[in-house]
C-alpha positions as a Markdown table, in Angstrom:
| # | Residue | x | y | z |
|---|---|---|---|---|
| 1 | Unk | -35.4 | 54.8 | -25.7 |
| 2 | Unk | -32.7 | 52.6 | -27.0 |
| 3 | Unk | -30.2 | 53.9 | -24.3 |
| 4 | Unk | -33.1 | 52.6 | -21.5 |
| 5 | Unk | -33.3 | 49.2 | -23.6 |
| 6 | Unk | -29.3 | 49.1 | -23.4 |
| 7 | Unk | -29.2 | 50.0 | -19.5 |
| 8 | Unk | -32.1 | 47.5 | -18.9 |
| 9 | Unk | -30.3 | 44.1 | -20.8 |
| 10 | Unk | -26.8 | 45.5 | -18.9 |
| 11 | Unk | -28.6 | 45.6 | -15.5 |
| 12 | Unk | -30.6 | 42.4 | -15.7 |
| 13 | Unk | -26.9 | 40.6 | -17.0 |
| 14 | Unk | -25.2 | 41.8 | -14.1 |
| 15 | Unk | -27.9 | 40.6 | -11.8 |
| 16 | Unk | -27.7 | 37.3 | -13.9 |
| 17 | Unk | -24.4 | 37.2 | -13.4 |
| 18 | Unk | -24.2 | 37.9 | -9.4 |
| 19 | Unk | -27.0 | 35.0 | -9.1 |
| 20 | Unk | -24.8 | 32.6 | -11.3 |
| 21 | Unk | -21.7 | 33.1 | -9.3 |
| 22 | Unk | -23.6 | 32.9 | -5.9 |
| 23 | Unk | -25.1 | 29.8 | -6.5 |
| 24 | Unk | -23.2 | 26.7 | -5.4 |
| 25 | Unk | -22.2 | 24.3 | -8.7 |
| 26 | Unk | -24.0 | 21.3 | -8.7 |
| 27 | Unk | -22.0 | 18.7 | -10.5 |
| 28 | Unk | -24.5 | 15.0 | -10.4 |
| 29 | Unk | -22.7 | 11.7 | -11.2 |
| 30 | Unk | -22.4 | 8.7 | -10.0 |
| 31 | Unk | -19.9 | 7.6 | -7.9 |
| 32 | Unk | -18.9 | 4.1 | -6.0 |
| 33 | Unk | -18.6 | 3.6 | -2.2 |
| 34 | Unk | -15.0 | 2.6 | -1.6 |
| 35 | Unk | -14.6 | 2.3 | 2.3 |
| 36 | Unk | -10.5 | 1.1 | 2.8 |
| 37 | Unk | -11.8 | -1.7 | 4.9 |
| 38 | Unk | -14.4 | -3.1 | 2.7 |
| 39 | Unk | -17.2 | -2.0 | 5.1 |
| 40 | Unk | -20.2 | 0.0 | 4.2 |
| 41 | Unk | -20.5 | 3.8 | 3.5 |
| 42 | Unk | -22.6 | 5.2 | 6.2 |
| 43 | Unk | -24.7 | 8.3 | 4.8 |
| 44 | Unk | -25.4 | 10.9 | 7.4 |
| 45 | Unk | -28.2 | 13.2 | 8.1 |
| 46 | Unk | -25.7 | 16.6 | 8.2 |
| 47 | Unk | -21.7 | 17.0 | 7.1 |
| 48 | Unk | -19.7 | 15.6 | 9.7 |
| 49 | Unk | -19.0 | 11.9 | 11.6 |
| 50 | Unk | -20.9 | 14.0 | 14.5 |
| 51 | Unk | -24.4 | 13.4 | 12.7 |
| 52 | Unk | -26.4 | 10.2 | 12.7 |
| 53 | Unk | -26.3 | 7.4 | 9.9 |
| 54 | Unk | -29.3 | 7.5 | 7.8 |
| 55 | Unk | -28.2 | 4.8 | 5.4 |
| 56 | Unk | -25.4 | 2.7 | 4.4 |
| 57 | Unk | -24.6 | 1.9 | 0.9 |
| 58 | Unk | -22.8 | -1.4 | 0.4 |
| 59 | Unk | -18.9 | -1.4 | -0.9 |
| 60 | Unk | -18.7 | -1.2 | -4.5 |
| 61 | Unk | -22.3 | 0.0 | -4.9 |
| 62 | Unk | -23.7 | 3.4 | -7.4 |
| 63 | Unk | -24.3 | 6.0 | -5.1 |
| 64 | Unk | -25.5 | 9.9 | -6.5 |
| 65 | Unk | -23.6 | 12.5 | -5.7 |
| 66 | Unk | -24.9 | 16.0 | -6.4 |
| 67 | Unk | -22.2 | 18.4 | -4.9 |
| 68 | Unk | -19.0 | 18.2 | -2.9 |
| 69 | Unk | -19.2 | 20.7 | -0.3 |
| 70 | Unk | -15.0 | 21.0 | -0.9 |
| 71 | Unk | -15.1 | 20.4 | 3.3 |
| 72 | Unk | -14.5 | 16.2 | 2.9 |
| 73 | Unk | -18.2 | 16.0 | 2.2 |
| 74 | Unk | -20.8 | 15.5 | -0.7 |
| 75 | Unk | -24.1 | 16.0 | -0.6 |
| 76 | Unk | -25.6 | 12.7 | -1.8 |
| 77 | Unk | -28.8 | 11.0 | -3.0 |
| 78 | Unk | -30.0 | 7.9 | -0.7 |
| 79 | Unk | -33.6 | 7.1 | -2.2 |
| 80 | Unk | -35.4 | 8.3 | -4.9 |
| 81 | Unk | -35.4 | 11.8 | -3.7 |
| 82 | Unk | -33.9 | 11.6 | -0.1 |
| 83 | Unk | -30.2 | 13.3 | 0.0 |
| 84 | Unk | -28.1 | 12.7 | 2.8 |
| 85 | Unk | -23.9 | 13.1 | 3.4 |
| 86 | Unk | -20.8 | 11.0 | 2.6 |
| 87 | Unk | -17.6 | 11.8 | 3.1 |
| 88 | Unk | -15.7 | 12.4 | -0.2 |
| 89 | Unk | -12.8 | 10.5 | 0.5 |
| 90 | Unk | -14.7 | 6.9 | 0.7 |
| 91 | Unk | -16.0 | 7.2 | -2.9 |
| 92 | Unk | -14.3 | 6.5 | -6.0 |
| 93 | Unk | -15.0 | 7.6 | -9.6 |
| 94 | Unk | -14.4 | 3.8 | -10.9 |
| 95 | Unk | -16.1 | 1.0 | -10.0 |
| 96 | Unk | -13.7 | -1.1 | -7.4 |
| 97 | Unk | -13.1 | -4.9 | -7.8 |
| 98 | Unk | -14.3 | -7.4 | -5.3 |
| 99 | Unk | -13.0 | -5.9 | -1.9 |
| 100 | Unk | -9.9 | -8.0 | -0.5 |
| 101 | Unk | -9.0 | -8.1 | 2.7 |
| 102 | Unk | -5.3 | -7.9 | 4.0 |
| 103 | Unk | -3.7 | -11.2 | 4.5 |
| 104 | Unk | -3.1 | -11.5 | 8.5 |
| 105 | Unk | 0.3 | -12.3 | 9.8 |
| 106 | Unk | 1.2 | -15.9 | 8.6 |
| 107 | Unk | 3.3 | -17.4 | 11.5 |
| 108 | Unk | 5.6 | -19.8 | 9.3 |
| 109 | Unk | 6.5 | -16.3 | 7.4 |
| 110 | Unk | 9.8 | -15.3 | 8.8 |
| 111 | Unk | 10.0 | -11.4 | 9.2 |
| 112 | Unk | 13.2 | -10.4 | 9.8 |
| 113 | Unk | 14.9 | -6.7 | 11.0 |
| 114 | Unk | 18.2 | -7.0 | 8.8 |
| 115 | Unk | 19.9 | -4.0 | 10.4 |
| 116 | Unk | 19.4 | -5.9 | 13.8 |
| 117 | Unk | 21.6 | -9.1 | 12.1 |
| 118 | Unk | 23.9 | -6.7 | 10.2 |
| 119 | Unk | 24.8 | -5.2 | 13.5 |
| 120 | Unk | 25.1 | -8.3 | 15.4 |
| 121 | Unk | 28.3 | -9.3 | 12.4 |
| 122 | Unk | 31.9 | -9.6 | 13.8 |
| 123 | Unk | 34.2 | -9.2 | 11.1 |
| 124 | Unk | 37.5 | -12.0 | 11.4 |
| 125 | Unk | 40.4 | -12.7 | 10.0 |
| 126 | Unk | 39.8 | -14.4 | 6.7 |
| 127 | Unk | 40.2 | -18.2 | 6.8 |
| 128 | Unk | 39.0 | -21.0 | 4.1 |
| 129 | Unk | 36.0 | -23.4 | 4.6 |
| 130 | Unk | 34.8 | -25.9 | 2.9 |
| 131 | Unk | 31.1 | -26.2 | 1.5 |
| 132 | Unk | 29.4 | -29.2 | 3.1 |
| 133 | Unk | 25.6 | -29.3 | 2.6 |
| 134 | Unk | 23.1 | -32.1 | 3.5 |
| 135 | Unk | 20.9 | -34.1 | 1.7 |
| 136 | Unk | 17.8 | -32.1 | 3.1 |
| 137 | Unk | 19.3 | -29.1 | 1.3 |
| 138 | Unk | 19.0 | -31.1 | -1.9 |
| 139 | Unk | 23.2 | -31.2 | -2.1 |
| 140 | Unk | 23.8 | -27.8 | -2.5 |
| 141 | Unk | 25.1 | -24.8 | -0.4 |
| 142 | Unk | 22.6 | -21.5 | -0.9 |
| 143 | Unk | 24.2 | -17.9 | -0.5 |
| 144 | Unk | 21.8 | -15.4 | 0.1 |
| 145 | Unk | 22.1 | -11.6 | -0.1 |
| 146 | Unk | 21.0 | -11.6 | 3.7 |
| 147 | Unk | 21.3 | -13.9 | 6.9 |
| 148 | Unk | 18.3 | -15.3 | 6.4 |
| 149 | Unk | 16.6 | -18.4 | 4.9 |
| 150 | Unk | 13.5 | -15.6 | 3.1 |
| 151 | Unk | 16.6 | -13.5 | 1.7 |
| 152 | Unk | 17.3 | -13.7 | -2.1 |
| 153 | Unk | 19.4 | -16.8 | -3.1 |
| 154 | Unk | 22.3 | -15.5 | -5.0 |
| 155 | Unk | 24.2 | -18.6 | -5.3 |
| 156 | Unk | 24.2 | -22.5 | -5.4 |
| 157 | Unk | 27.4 | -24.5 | -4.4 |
| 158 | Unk | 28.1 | -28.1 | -4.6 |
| 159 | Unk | 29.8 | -30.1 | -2.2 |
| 160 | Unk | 33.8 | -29.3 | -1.6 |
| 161 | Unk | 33.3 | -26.0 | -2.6 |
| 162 | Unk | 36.0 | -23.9 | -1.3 |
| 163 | Unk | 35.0 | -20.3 | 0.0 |
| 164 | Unk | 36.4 | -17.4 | 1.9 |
| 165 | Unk | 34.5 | -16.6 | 5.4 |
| 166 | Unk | 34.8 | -12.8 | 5.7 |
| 167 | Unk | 32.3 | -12.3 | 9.1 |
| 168 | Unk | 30.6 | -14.6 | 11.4 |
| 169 | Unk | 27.0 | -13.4 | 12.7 |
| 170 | Unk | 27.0 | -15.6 | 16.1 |
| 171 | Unk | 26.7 | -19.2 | 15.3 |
| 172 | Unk | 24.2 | -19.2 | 12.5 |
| 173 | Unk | 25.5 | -18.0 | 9.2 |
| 174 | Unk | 28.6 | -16.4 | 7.6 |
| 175 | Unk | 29.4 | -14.2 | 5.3 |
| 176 | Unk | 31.2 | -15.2 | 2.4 |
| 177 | Unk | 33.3 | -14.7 | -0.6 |
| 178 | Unk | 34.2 | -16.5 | -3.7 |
| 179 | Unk | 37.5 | -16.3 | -4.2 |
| 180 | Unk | 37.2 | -17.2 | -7.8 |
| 181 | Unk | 34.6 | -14.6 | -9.0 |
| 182 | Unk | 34.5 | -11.6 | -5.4 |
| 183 | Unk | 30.7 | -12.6 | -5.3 |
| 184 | Unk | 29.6 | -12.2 | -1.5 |
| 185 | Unk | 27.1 | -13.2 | 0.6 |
| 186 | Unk | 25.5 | -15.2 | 3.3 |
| 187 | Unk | 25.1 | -19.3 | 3.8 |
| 188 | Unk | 24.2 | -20.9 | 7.3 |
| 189 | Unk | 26.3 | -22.4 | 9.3 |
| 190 | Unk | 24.9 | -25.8 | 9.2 |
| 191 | Unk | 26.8 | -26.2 | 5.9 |
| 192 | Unk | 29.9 | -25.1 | 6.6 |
| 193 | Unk | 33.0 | -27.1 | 7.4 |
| 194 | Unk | 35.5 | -25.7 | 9.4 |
């Protein structure tokens, strides 16, 4: 009898075992609608953008989620006891901040291709020029890293300053050295005394 009990408890694990590995995990917590453009998360009736929005659940908003299907999708809860379909990706575990939106393109904002003003350098013939800002500049030269105004200022020169002019890009800046420390870089023409 005892071997029957034994063969019973190993047969009913087994089947307890083939039902626990069968059935789909159900992992339920809460998670946040995070859409990348602040807009709402649209629930669907089925898995896939094919199948109609039931719902929408505001950014930043708790939503239920009972499963991920591991196919992009989670099965979520919309009402009370209604379950519907996000997409996995638009949800996040933490709560987002407010959402932000991206600045648009500011027009005084200068954007500027470097490679394009690198290439357009002509290297010359070192020759000596003298430092001549304006008042507007506040009575200093600035050397940037780059040929432009946005660049990095790596320098400020006074009047009289004497520098080395090591490449001209057109008529608009120059690259220069100082021939006291070997620091190099850019300062527009308009304060530049030939």
């Amino acid at each position: 009898m005892s071997k029957r009990l034994l063969a019973l408890v190993a047969v009913m694990a087994l089947i307890m075992t083939m039902f626990a590995f069968a059935a789909p995990a159900s992992a339920w917590e809460w998670r946040y609608s995070h859409c990348s453009n602040g807009k709402p998360l649209n629930i669907r009736s089925g898995p896939g953008k094919e199948y109609p929005t039931i719902a929408q659940v505001n950014y930043g908003d708790r939503i239920g989620v009972d499963s991920d299907l591991g196919n992009g999708w989670s099965l979520v809860y919309v009402g009370s006891q209604d379950t519907g379909y996000a997409m996995t990706a638009l949800m996040s575990k933490s709560q987002p901040g407010p959402y932000v939106p991206p600045k648009k393109d500011d027009p005084k904002t200068e954007t500027v291709d470097y490679n394009s003003l690198f290439n357009q350098a002509r290297l010359v013939t070192p020759y000596t020029v003298t430092l001549n800002p304006t008042v507007t500049s506040k009575g200093v030269a600035n050397v940037r890293w780059a040929p432009s105004k946005s660049a990095t200022l790596l320098a400020k020169y006074n009047a009289g300053t004497e520098v080395t002019v090591i490449a001209e890009l057109g008529t608009k800046w120059f690259q220069v050295q100082d021939p006291i420390t070997g620091a190099v870089g850019f300062v527009n023409f308009a304060y530049v005394n030939k």
